[in-house]
C-alpha positions in Angstrom: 110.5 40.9 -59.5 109.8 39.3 -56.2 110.5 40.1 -53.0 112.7 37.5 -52.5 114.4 38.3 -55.9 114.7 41.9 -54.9 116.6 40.6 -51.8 119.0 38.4 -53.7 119.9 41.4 -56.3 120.7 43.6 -53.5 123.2 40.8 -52.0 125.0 41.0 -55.7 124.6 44.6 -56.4 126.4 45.0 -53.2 129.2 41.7 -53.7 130.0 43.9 -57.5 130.3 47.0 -55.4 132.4 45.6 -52.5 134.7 43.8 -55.3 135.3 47.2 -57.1 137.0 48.6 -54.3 135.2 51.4 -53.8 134.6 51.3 -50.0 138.5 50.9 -49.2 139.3 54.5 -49.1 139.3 55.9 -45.7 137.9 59.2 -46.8 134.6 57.4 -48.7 133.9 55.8 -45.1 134.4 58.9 -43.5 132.4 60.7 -45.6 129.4 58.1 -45.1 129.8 58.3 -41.3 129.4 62.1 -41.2 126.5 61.7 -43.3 124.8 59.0 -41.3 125.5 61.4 -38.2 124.3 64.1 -39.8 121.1 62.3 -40.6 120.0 60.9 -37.6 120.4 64.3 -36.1 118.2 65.4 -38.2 115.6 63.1 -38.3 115.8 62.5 -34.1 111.8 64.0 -33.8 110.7 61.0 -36.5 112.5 58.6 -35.1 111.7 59.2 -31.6 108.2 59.5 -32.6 109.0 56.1 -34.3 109.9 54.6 -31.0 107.2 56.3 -28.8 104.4 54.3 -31.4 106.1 50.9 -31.5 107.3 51.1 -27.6 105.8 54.1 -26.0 109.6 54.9 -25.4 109.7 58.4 -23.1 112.0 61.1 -25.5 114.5 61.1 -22.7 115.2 57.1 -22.9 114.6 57.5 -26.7 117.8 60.1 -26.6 119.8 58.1 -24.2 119.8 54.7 -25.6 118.9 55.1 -29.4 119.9 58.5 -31.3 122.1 60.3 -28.8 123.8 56.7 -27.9 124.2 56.1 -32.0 125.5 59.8 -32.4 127.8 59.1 -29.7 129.1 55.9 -31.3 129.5 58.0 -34.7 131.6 60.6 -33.6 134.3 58.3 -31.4 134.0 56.1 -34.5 134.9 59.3 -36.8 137.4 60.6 -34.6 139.8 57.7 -34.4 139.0 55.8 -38.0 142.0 57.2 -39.0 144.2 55.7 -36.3 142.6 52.6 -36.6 143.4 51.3 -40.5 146.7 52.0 -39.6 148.7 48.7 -40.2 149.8 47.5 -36.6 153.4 46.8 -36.3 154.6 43.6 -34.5 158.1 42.6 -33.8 159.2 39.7 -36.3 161.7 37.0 -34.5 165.1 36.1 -35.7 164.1 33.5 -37.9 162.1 34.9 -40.1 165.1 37.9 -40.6 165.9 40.0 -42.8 161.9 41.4 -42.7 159.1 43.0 -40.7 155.8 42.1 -39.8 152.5 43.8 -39.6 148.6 42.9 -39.1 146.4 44.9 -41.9 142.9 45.4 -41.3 141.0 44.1 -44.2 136.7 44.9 -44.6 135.0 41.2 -44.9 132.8 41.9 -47.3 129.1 41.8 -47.5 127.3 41.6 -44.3 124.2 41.1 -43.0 122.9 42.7 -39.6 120.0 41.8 -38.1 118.9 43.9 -35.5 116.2 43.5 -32.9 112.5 45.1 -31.4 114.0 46.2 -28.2 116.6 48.9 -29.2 115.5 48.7 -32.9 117.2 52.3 -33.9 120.4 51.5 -31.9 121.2 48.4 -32.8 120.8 49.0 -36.6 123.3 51.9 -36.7 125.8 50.8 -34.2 126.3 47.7 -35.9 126.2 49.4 -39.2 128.4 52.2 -38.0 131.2 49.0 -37.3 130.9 47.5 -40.8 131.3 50.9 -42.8 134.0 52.0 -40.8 136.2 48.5 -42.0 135.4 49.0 -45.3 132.2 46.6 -45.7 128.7 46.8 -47.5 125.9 45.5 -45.4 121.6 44.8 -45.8 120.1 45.7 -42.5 117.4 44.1 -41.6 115.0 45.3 -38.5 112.1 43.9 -36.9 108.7 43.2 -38.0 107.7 43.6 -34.5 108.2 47.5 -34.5 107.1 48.4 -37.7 107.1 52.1 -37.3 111.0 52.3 -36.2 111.7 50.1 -39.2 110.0 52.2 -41.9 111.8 55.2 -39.8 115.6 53.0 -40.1 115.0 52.1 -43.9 114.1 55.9 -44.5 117.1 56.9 -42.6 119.6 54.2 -44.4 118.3 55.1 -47.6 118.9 58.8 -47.4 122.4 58.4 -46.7 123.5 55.4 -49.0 123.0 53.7 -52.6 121.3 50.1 -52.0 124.9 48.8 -53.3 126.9 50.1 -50.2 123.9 49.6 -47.8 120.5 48.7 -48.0 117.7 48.0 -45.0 115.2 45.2 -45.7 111.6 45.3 -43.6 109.0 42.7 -43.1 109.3 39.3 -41.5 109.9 35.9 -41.4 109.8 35.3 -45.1 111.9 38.4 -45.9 114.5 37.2 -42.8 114.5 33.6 -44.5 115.1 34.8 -47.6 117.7 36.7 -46.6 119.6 33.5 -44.6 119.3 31.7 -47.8 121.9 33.9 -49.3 125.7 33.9 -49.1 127.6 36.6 -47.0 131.2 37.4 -45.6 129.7 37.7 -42.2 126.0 38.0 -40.2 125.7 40.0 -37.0 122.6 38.7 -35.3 121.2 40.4 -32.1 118.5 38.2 -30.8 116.9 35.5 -28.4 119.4 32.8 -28.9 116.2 30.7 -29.9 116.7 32.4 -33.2 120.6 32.5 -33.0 120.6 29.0 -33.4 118.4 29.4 -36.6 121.4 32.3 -38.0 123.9 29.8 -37.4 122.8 27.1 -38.5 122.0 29.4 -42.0 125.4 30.4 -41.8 126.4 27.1 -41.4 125.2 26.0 -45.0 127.9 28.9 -46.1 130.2 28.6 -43.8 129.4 32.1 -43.0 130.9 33.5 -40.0 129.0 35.2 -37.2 129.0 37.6 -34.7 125.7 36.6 -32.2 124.8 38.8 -29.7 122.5 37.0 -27.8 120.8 36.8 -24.4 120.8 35.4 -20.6 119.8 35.3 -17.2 121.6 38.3 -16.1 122.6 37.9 -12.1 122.8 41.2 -9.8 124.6 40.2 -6.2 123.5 42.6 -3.5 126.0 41.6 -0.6 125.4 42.6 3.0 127.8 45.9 2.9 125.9 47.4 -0.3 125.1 50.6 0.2 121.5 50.0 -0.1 119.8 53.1 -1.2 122.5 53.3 -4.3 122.2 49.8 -5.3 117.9 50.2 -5.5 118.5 53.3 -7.3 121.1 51.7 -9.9 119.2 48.3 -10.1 115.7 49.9 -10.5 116.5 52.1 -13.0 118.6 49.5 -15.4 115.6 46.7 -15.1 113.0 49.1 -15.6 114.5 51.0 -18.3 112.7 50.4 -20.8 109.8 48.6 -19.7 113.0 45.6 -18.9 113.3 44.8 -22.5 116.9 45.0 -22.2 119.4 42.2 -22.7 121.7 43.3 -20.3 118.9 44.3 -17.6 119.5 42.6 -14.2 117.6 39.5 -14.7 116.9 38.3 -10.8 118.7 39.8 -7.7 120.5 37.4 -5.0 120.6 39.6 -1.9 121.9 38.6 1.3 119.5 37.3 3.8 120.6 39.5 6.3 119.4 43.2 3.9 116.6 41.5 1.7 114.5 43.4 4.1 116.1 46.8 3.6 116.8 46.0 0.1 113.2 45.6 -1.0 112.1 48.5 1.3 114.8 50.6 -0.6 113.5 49.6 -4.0 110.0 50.1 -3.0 110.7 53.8 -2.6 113.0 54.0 -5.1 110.2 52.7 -7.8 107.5 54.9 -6.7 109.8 58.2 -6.6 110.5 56.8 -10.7 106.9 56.1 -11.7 104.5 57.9 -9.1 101.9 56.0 -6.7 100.5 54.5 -10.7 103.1 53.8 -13.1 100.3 53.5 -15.7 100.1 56.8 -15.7 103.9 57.9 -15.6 104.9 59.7 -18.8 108.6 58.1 -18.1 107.6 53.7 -18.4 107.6 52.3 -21.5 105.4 49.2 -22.9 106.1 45.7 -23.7 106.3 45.5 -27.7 102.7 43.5 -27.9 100.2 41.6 -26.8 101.8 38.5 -26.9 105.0 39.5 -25.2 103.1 41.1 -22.5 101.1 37.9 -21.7 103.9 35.7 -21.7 106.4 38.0 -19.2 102.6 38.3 -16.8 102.6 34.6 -16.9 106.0 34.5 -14.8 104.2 36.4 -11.9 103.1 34.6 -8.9 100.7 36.4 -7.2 101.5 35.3 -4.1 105.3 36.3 -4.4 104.6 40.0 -5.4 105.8 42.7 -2.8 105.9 45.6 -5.3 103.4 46.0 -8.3 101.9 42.8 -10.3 99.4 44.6 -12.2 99.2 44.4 -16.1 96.8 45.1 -18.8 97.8 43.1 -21.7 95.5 44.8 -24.3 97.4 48.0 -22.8 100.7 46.2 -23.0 101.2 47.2 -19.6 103.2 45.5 -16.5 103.6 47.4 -13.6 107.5 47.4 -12.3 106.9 44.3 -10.1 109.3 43.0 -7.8 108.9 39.2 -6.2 110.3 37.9 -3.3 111.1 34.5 -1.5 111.7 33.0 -5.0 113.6 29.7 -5.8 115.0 28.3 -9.0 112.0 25.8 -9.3 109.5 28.8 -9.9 108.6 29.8 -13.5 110.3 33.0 -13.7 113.5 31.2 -12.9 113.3 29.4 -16.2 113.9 31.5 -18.9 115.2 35.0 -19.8 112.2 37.4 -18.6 113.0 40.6 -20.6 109.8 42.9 -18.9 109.7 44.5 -15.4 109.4 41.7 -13.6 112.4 41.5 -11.2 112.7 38.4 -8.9 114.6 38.5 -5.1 116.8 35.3 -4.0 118.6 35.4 -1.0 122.0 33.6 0.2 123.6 33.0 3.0 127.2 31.7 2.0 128.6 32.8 -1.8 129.0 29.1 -2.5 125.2 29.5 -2.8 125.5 32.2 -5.5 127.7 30.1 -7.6 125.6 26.9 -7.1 122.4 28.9 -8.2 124.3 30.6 -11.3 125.9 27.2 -12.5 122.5 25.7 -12.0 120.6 27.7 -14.9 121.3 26.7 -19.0 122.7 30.1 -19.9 126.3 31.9 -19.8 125.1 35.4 -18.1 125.4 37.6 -20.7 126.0 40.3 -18.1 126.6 40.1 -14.2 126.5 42.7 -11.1 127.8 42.6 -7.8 127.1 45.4 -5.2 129.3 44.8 -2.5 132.4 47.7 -0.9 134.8 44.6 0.0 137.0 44.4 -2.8 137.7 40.4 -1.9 133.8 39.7 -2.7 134.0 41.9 -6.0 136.7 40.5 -6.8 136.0 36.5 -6.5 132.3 37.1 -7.8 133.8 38.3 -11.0 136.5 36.0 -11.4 134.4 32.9 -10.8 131.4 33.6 -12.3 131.1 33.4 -16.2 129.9 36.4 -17.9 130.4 38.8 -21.3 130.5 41.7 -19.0 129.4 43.8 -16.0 129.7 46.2 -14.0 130.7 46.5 -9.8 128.3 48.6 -8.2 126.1 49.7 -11.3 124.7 48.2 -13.4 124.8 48.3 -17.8 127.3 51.0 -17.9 130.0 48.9 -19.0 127.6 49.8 -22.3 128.7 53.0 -22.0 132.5 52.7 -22.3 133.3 52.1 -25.8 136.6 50.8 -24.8 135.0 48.0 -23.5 134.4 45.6 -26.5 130.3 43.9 -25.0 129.7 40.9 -26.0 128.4 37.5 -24.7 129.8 34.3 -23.7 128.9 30.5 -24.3 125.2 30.3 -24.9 124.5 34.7 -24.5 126.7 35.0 -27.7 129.6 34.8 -30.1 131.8 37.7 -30.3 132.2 41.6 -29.3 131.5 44.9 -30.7 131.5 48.9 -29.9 134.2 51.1 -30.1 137.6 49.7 -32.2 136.1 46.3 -31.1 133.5 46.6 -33.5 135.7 48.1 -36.3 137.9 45.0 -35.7 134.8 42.6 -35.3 133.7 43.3 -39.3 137.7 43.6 -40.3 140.0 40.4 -41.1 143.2 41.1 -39.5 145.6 40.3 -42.3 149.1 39.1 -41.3 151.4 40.8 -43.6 155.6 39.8 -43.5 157.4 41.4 -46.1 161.0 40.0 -46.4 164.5 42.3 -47.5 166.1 41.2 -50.2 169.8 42.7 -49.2 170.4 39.7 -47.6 169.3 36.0 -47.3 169.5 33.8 -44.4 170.6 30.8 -45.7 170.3 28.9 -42.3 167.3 27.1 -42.6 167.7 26.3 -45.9 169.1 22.3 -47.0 171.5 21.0 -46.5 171.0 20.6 -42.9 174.3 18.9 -41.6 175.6 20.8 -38.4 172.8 23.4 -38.1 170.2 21.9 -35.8 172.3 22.8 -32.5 172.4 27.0 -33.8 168.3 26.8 -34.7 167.6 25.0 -31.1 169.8 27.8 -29.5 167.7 30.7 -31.3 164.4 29.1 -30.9 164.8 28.9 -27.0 
């Protein structure tokens, strides 16, 4: 059998196994949950060894935003399943009497959740964590771009489930296109939306739904009455975090002309009490995923913009946290989503300026900051600016809140997970009237003469 057989057997292994029922009962998804928890627990030394080879990921980020973030998800996911498949009650209106109403939350189906380099132990389980908590089977497939983490994933997927309820599938583009060929309920993409375009136009062919979670040029504001010191501290950790492969990293700052000043001295100390006087050396910054990523992000540095760091070593996969300043929409890094530790400084005078410069790029942000104490400003950046989601004075912990369902808008991406968002994301919310049979309401039933005037009265 070939690989691309295998891959098509696993797709109808796993339609029989949904069809039987058999991943309906609340307990059997519980019971998977606690077992996916209990295995990434205790595999968290291989998989963080995992990420240290494909990313040179520093245990305490590998804890943070993979395992411990994924444990977390697990347990508030365990916790409240029950609570969840409850069928929600809604009011039924007079017209449809003698009955009641109420949404049931119904698994899709077979899924298919691609997940990408960047996070690649994160968001694998998250998004798997979602589908087998509504009832779903799903194939996983991870990047060939971190091999180590994806032999670590398909080891860990494997332990805890038959390939019928949920399988991980490795390699690259032939396995991924193999994969797109087949039919499923529903694909969860994270990704460049380069290739979300590819997934849905796959899906397309199937009329597949999907759930893309996507990318952007994520804005941070820094207004004049930031507290300075905080916002550096907050916007230098989240963009450098991880070497800046991060979706939701602050893309470019827009400071006010009147603090760039302060605000670049402010990040300048902020960065070296991270990373020490050579953040080659620091145990604590990551590395771009390769070569090739690394010499595209050091193309978008201008030398003679750079006012913190600019050095790189591609065969190294290094870039040093840089920061540039005096930047305008026409340069380079302006014209696509960076994803690396390259940070570029704007300043405004007037917020119309802020708005023009936002409207004026191709993408949606998939998230957006504003440091600023005036409420007004807060308030009128978030409400006129487009974005998935954000934060006021931080930056990416609206990640952390799973009551907050994250997700894009426009061209950053097509629907929302964590938390009961995600559960509801890979459920179809079934609208369910059931009618009583003591009576009939023979109203709206012919003939009609003399009834129009008492349905008009009721329908108003």
């Amino acid at each position: 059998m070939t690989r691309t057989q295998g891959i098509a057997e696993i797709v109808s292994r796993q339609r029989r196994f949904f069809g039987s029922g058999a991943t309906l009962p609340c307990e059997v998804r519980l019971e998977r949950l606690r077992r996916l928890l209990d295995a990434i627990a205790k595999h968290e030394d291989a998989l963080h060894v995992a990420l240290a080879k494909d990313l040179c990921k520093p245990p305490f980020e590998s804890y943070l935003t993979e395992t411990g973030f994924s444990r977390y998800d697990l347990r508030y996911t365990i916790k409240r399943l029950k609570k969840w498949m409850k069928p929600k009650r809604v009011r039924t209106p007079l017209l449809a009497q003698p009955g009641r109403s109420w949404i049931l939350y119904c698994p899709l189906g077979v899924n298919l959740i691609v997940s990408p380099f960047n996070y690649p132990i994160q968001l694998a389980v998250v998004p798997l964590t979602a589908a087998i908590a509504a009832g779903n089977t799903a194939v996983v497939k991870t990047s060939e771009l971190t091999p180590a983490c994806s032999e670590a994933t398909r080891q860990l997927i494997e332990g805890v489930f038959d390939p019928e309820y949920a399988a991980c599938v490795t390699g690259g583009v032939e396995e991924s296109t193999a994969l797109l060929n087949q039919k499923f309920d529903h694909i969860f993409f994270t990704g460049s939306p380069r290739v979300g375009a590819i997934v849905m136009r796959a899906a397309a062919e199937h009329l597949t739904p999907v759930t893309l979670e996507l990318g952007g040029k994520s804005p941070c504001i820094v207004h004049h009455d930031a507290k300075m010191s905080v916002a550096a501290n907050r916007i230098a950790f989240a963009k450098f975090l991880n070497a800046g492969q991060t979706c939701v990293a602050p893309d470019y700052v827009m400071v006010h002309r009147r603090v760039e000043r302060q605000f670049i001295d402010c990040l300048k100390q902020r960065i070296s009490e991270m990373y020490g006087p050579d953040p080659a050396a620091s145990g604590d910054f990551a590395r771009i995923v390769n070569a090739e990523h690394c010499r595209r992000i050091a193309s978008l540095i201008d030398p003679a913009k750079v006012v913190i760091g600019g050095q790189y070593d591609v065969d190294k996969r290094f870039i040093a946290p840089t920061v540039m300043s005096g930047v305008t929409v026409d340069d380079k890094v302006m014209s696509e989503e960076i994803f690396g530790p390259v940070l570029p400084v704007m300043t405004y005078d007037e917020l119309d300026e802020v708005y023009e410069t936002i409207a004026g790029l191709p993408q949606h942000p998939l998230a957006f900051y504003v440091f600023s104490e005036s409420k007004t400003v807060q308030q009128e950046l978030i409400q006129r600016i487009p974005f998935g989601g954000g934060c006021i004075n931080h930056c990416m912990q609206h990640l952390v809140n799973p009551n907050l369902p994250f997700g894009g808008v426009g061209q950053s991406g097509i629907g929302s997970y964590h938390g009961f968002s995600g559960f509801e994301r890979f459920s179809h919310k079934k609208s369910i009237l059931k009618a009583a049979t003591r009576f009939d309401l023979s109203l709206v039933y012919p003939p009609y003469q003399g009834k129009l005037a008492r349905v008009r009265r009721i329908m108003k």
